[in-house]
C-alpha positions in Angstrom: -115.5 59.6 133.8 -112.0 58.4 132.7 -108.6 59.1 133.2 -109.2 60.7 130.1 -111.4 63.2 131.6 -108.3 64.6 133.4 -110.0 62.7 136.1 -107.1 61.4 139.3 -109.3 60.4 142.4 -113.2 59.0 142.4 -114.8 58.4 146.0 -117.7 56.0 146.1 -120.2 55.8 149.3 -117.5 55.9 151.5 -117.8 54.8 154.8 -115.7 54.8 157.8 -116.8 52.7 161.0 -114.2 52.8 164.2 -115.0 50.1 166.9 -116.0 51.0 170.2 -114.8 49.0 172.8 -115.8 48.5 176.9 -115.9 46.4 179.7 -113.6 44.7 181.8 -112.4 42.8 178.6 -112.5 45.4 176.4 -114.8 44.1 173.9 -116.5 45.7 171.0 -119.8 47.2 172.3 -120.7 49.2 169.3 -119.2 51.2 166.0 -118.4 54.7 165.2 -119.2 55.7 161.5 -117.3 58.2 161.3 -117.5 59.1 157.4 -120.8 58.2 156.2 -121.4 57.0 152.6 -119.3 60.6 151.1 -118.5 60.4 147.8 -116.4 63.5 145.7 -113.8 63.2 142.5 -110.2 65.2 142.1 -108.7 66.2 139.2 -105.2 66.2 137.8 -104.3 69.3 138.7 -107.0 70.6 141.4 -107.2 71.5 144.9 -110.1 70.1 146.9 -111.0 71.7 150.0 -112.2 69.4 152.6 -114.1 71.4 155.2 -115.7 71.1 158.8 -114.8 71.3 162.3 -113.6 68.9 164.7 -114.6 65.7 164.3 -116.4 65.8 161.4 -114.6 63.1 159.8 -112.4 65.5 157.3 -109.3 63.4 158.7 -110.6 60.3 158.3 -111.1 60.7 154.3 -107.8 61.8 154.1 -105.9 58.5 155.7 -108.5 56.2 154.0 -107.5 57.4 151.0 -103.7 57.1 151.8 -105.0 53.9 152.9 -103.4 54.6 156.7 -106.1 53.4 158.6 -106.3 49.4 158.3 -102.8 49.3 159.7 -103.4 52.3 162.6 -106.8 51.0 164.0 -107.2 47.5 164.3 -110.9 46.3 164.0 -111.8 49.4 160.8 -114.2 48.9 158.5 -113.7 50.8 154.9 -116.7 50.3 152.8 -117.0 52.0 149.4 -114.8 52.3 146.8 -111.4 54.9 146.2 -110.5 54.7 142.9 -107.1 55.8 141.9 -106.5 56.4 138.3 -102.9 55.3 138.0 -100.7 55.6 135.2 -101.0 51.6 134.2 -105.0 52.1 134.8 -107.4 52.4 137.5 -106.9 50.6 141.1 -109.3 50.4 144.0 -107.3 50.9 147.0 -110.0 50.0 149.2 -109.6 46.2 147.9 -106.0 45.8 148.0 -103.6 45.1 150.8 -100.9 46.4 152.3 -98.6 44.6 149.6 -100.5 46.0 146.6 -100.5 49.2 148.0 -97.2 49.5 148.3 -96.8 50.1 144.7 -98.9 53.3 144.7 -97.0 54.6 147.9 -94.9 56.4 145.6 -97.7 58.2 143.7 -100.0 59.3 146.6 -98.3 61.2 149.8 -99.3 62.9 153.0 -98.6 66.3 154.5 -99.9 65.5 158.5 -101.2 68.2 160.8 -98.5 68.2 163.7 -95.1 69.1 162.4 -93.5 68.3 166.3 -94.9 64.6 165.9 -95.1 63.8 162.3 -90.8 63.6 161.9 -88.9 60.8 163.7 -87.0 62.8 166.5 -84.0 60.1 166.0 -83.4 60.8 162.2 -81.9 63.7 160.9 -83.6 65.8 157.6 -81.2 63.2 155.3 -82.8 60.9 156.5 -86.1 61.8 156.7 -86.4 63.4 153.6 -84.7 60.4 152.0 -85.9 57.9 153.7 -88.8 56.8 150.9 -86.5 57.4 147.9 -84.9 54.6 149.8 -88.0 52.7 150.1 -89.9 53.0 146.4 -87.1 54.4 144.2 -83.7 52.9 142.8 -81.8 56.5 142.9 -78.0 55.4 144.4 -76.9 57.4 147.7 -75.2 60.1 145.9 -79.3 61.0 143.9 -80.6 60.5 146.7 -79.1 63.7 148.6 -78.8 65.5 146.0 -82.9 65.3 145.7 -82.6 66.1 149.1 -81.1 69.2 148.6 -83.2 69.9 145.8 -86.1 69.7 147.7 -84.8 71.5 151.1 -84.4 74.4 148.7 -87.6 74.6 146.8 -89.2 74.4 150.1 -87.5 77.3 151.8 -84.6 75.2 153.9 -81.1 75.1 153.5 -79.1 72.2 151.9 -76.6 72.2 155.0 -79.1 71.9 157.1 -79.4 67.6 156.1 -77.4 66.7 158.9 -79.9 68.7 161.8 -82.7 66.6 163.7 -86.2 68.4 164.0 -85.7 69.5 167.5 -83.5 72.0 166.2 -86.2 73.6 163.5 -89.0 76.0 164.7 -92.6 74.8 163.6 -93.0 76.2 160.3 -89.3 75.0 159.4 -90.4 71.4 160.2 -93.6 71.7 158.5 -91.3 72.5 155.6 -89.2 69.2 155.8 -92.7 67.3 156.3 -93.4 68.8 152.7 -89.8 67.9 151.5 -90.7 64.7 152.4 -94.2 64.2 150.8 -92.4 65.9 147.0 -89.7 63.1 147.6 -90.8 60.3 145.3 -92.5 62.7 142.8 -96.4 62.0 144.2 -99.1 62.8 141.6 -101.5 63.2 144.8 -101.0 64.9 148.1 -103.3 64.4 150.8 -102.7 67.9 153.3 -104.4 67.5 156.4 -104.9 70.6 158.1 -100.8 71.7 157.4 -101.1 75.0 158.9 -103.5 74.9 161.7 -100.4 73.8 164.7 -98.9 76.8 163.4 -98.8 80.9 163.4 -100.9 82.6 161.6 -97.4 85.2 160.3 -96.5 81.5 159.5 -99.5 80.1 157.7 -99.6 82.6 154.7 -95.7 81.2 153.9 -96.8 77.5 154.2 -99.7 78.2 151.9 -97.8 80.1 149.1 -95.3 77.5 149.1 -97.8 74.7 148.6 -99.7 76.6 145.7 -96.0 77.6 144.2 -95.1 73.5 144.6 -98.2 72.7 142.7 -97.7 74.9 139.8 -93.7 73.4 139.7 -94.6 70.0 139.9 -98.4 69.2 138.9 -99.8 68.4 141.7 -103.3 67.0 142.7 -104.4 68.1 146.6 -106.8 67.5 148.8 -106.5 70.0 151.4 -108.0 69.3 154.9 -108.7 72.3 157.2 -111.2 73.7 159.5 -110.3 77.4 158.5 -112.9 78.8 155.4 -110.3 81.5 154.8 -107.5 79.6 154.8 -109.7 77.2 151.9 -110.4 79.3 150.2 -106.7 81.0 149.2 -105.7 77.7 147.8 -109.0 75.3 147.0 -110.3 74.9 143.2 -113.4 73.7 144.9 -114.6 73.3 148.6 -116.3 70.5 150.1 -118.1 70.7 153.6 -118.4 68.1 156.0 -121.0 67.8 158.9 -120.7 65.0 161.4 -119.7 62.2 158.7 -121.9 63.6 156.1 -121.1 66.1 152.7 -123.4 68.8 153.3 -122.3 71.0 150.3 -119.6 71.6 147.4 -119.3 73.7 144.3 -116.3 75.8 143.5 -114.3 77.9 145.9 -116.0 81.0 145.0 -119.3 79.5 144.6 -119.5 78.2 148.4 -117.9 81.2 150.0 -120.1 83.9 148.1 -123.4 81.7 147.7 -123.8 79.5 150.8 -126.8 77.1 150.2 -126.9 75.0 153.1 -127.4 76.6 156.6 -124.1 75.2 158.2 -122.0 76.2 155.6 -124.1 79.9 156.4 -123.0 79.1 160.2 -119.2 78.5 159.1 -118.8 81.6 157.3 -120.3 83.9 159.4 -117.7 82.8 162.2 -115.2 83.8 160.1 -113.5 87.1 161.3 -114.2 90.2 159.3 -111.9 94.0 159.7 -114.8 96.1 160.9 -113.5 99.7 161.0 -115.6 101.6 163.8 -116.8 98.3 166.5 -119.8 96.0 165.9 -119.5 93.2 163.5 -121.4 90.6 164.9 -124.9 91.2 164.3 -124.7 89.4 161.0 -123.5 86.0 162.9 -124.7 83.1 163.1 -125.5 81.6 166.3 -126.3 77.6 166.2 -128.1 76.5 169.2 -126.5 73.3 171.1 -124.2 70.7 170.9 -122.8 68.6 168.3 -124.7 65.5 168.6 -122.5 62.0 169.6 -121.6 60.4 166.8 -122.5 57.6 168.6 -126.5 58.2 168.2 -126.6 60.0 165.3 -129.9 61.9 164.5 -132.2 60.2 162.1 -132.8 62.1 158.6 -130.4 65.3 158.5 -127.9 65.3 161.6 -127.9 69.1 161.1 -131.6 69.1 161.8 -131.0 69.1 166.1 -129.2 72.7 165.3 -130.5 74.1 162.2 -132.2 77.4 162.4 -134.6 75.8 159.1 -135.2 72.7 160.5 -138.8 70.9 159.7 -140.4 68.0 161.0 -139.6 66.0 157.7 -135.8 66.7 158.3 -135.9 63.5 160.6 -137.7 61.4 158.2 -134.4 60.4 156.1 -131.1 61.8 154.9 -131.1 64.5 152.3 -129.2 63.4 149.1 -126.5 66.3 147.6 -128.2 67.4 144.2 -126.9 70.0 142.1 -129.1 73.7 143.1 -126.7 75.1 140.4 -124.1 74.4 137.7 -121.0 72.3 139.7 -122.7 73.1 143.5 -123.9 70.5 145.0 -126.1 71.2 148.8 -128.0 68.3 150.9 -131.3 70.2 151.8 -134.0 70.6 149.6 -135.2 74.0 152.2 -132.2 76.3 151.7 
């Protein structure tokens, strides 16, 4: 594949390891690998769905590929490759640095899930809007807030609202001026991670048609984190689940919600509210037995096996590899 291909984003075996630290001294007793050897493409253009529930590891894909967390957790370890198809040709931005990043900070932004923690309390929406214009663009001042007001208003705000701080802005509002501030240096890629989950649900439908109305205006590229099939699958091109650092199973939007292969996916979507008109409803759920296993001591083979309703002996012999059951839908278990 090449950039020719339409093709944005490539992810490699990536793999995510967090220290763990104890003792008196604190020193590193073990590792956390948190995303295990996932690999998935983007798009100019598409939506990506990134799905699974807490913990999974959805987040961590996300900030590794905004290349976040080498300067947010000291002692990482990013292994793989994230190759970013840049206007002036491809980049690995696992193997460059904080300096050499800085040129593609422009280019590829991030939406974050809490909208009360995600904006500076100190700076008002001037500032925070503007504030990487400033950084990675030579507009003067007088561009600068007059992109501000630009963007205020294709996301729903008001231009003379520049001058407020976010404690004055309900949730959804701030959300909003998070958004602002991703669109601010023109990005090609936006990495969404979970945007509408902090807030409610009269809210979430107006956060969501913005975001799909934004993508049409400027051409976007997203990869959407959430834990919420529904909410997936208003706005994903294609949906990708997640189990416990692992890619279970991805085809396109329609594909995964109507033809589950694997037997988690099954598991998410029968949790997912359905209207019933006269009672019942939940004899067709799925009900996994236990816990989500410590990511700690992973199981061996498939770490869905210690829950999975189809589980066989061989499921603990090793991992099961995604292949394609059908055209573009990809499942890791050869019994589904």
């Amino acid at each position: 594949m090449s950039a020719e291909d339409g093709l944005l984003l490539e992810v490699e075996d990536l793999a995510v390891e967090f220290p763990v630290h104890g003792g008196l001294l604190r020193r590193k007793i073990g590792a956390v690998r948190a995303v295990d050897e996932v690999s998935f493409h983007l798009r100019a253009g598409e939506t990506l769905g990134l799905v699974g529930e807490s913990g999974c590891g959805k987040t961590t894909v996300a900030r590794a590929i905004v290349n976040l967390l080498r300067a947010t957790v000291p002692g990482v370890v990013l292994k793989g490759k994230i190759r970013y198809h840049a206007p002036d040709g491809p980049v690995d931005l696992l193997s460059i640095g904080r300096r050499a990043m800085r040129r593609y900070r422009s280019e590829i932004a991030m939406v974050f899930q809490d909208p009360f923690s995600s904006l500076n309390p100190r700076m008002t929406v001037r500032e925070i809007v503007g504030g990487p214009m400033r950084i990675h663009t030579a507009f003067s001042p007088t561009e600068r807030d007059q992109r501000v007001r630009d963007l205020l208003l294709r996301c729903g705000l008001q231009p003379d609202q520049m001058s407020r701080y976010p404690h004055e802005f309900s949730g959804g509002q701030r959300q909003r001026i998070g958004i602002a501030r991703a669109l601010s240096t023109h990005p090609r890629l936006i990495a969404a991670d979970e945007p509408v989950s902090a807030l409610d649900v009269s809210i979430q439908a107006q956060i969501l048609n913005l975001v799909s109305d934004l993508q049409e205006e400027f051409g976007l590229t997203y990869l959407f984190v959430a834990h919420d099939l529904n909410v997936v699958h208003h706005i994903a091109d294609r949906i990708a689940v997640m189990y416990l650092g692992n890619l279970i199973e991805m085809g396109a939007a329609d594909q995964v919600i109507r033809e589950p292969f694997h037997p988690y996916t099954r598991a998410l979507l029968s949790a997912v509210p359905k209207p019933v008109p006269r009672g019942g409803g939940r004899a067709g759920r799925i009900r996994l037995e236990g816990e989500v296993p410590n990511p700690l001591h992973k199981p061996s083979g498939c770490a869905f096996r210690t829950r999975c309703p189809i589980a066989r002996p061989e499921c603990a012999v090793a991992r099961p590899p995604l292949v394609e059951r059908s055209a573009g839908h990809w499942v890791a278990c050869p019994y589904s």
